[in-house]
KOLVOTI-931875 format. One line per field, with one value per residue (C-alpha): residue number from 1; residue in three letters; x, y, z. Coordinates in nm, 4 decimals. Example, Ala and Ser with C-alpha at 12.3 -4.5 7.8 and 13.67 -1.06 7.14 Angstrom:
<pts>
mifi = 1  2;
torpa = Ala  Ser;
xx = 1.2300  1.3670;
yy = -0.4500  -0.1060;
zz = 0.7800  0.7140;
</pts>
This chain:
<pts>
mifi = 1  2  3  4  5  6  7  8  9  10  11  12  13  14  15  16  17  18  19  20  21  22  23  24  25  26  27  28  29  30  31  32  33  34  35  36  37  38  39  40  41  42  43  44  45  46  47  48  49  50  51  52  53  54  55  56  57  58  59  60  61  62  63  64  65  66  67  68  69  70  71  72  73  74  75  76  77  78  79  80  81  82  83  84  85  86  87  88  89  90  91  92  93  94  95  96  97  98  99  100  101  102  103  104  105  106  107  108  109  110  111  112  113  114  115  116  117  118  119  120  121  122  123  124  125  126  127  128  129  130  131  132  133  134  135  136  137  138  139  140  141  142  143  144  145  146  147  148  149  150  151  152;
torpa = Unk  Unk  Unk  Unk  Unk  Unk  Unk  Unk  Unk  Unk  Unk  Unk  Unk  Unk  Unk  Unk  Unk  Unk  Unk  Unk  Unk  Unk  Unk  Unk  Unk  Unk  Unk  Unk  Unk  Unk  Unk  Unk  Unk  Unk  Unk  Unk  Unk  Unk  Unk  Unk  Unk  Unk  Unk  Unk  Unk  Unk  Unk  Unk  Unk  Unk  Unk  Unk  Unk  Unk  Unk  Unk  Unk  Unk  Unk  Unk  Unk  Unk  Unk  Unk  Unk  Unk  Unk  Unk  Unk  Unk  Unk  Unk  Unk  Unk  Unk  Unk  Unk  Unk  Unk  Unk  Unk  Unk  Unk  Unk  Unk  Unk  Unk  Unk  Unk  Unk  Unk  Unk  Unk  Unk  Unk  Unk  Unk  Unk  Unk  Unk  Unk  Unk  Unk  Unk  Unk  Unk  Unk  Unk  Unk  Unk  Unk  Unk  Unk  Unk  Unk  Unk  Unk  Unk  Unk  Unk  Unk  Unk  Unk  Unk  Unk  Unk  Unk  Unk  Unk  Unk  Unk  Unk  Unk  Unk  Unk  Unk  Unk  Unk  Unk  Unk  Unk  Unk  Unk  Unk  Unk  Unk  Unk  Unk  Unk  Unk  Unk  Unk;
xx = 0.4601  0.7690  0.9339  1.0846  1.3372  1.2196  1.4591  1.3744  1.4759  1.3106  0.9271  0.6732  0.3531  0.0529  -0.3424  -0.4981  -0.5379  -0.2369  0.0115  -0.1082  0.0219  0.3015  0.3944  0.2986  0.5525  0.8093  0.8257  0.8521  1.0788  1.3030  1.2705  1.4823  1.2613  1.3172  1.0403  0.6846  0.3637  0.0835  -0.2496  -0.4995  -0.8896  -0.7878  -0.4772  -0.6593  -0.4384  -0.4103  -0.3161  -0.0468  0.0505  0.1211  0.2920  0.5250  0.5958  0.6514  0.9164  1.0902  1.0776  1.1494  1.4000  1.2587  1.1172  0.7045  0.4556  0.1074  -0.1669  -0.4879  -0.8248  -0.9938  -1.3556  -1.6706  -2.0284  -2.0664  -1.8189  -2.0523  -2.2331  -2.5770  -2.7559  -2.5819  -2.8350  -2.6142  -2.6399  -2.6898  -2.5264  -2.4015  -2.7329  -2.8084  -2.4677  -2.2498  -1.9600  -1.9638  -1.6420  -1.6593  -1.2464  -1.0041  -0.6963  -0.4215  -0.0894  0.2444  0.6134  0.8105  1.2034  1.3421  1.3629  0.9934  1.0201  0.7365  0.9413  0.6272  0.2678  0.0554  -0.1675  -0.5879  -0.8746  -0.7035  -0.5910  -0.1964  0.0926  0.2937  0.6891  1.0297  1.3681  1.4543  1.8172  1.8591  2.1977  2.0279  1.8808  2.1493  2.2366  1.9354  2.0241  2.3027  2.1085  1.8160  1.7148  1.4758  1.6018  1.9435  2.1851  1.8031  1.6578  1.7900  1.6800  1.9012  1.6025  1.3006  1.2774  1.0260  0.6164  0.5123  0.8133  0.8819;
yy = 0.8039  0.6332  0.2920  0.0921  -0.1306  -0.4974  -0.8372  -0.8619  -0.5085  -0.1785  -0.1795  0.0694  0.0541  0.2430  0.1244  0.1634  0.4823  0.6454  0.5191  0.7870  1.0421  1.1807  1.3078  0.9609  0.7678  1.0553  1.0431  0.6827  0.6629  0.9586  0.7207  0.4271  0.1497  -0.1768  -0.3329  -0.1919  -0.3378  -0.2299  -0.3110  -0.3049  -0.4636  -0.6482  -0.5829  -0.5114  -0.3711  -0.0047  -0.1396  -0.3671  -0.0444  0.1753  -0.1421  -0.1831  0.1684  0.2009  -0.0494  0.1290  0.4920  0.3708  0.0920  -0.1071  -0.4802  -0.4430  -0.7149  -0.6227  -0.7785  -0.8349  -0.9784  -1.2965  -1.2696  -1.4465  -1.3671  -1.5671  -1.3593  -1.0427  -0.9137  -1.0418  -0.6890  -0.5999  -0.7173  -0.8573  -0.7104  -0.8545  -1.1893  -1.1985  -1.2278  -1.6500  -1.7418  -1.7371  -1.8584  -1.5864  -1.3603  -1.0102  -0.9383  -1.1908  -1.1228  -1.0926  -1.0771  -1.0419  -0.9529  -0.6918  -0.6145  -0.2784  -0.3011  -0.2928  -0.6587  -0.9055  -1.2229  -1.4010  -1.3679  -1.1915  -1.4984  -1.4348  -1.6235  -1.8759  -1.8292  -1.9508  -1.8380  -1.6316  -1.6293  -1.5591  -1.4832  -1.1251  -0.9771  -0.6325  -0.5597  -0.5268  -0.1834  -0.0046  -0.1590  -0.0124  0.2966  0.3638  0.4058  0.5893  0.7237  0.9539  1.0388  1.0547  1.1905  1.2517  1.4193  1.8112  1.9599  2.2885  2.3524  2.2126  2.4184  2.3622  2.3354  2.6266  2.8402  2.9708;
zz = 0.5354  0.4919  0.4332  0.7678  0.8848  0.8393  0.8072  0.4336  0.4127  0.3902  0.3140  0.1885  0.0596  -0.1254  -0.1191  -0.4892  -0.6170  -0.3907  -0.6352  -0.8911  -0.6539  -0.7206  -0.4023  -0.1994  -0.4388  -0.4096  -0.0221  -0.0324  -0.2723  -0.0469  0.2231  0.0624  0.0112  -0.0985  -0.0918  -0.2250  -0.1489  -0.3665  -0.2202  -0.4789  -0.4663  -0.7904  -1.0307  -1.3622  -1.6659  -1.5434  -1.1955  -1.2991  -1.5310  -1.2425  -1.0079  -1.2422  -1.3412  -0.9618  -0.9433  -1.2451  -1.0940  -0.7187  -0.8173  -0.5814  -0.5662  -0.5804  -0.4307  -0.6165  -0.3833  -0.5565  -0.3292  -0.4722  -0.4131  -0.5374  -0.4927  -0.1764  -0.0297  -0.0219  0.2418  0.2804  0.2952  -0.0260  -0.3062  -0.5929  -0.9667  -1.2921  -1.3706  -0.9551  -0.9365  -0.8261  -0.8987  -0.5797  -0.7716  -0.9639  -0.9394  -0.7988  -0.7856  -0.9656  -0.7862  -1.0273  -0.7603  -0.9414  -0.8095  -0.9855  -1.0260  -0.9949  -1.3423  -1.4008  -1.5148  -1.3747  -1.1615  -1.0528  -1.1845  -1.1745  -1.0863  -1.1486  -1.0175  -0.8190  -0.4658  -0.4459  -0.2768  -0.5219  -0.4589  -0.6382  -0.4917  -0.4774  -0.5004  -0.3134  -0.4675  -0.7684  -0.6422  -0.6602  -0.9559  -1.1360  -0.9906  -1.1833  -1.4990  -1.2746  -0.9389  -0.9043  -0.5804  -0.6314  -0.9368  -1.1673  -0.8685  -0.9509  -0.6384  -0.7912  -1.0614  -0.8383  -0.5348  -0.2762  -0.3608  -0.4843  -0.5488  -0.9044;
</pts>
């Protein structure tokens, strides 16, 4: 688990409840990402919570995906409940996509039921930037009074 090497810099990325691990967002974080992409069924309240409390620990840019889906879009074996129930236009997951600065600050979004493309202009310099007042992995990190897992 680590971030890689793209063009738009490098790129990590978590799938729902991962990103309330602290170890997952550590190693990532170790590994110098840039870029974050949080795949989550739907960004609800909590989910947005923890996307952009990941940009502010990892200093790092986050995309929050978040699926649009309707009634329709279920499978036909799955029998639909309540008020799904005869309305195929109901909606199941209402996206809720949004791009995050390192600073924790929300640059585009997030964007609920409508399918768009969401897009803002991202700055890398401004990681290290933000890492001047924090970085987890850097001059905050204190490996001299956290030793390895388990050691006391």
């Amino acid at each position: 688990m680590q971030a890689v090497d793209t063009p738009a810099g490098r790129v990590g990325g978590l799938i729902c409840w991962e990103h309330w691990m602290p170890q997952a967002r550590h190693v990532l974080h170790t590994s110098g990402e840039d870029i974050h992409i949080a795949a989550w069924p739907q960004v609800k309240e909590m989910n947005l919570v923890a996307s952009r409390h990941y940009a502010f620990e990892g200093r790092c840019f986050v995309i929050a995906c978040g699926a649009i889906m309707h009634a329709r879009d279920l499978p036909a074996e799955l029998e639909p409940a309540g008020e799904l129930r005869g309305n195929p236009d109901a909606v199941v997951l209402s996206g809720g996509s949004v791009i995050i600065g390192p600073d924790g600050a929300i640059l585009a979004g997030p964007v609920y039921d409508v399918e768009t493309i969401l897009t803002a202009e991202i700055d890398l310099a401004r990681i290290p930037e933000e890492q001047l007042t924090l970085d987890v992995t850097g001059h905050y990190a204190r490996p001299d009074v956290f030793g390895p897992t388990g050691q006391r």
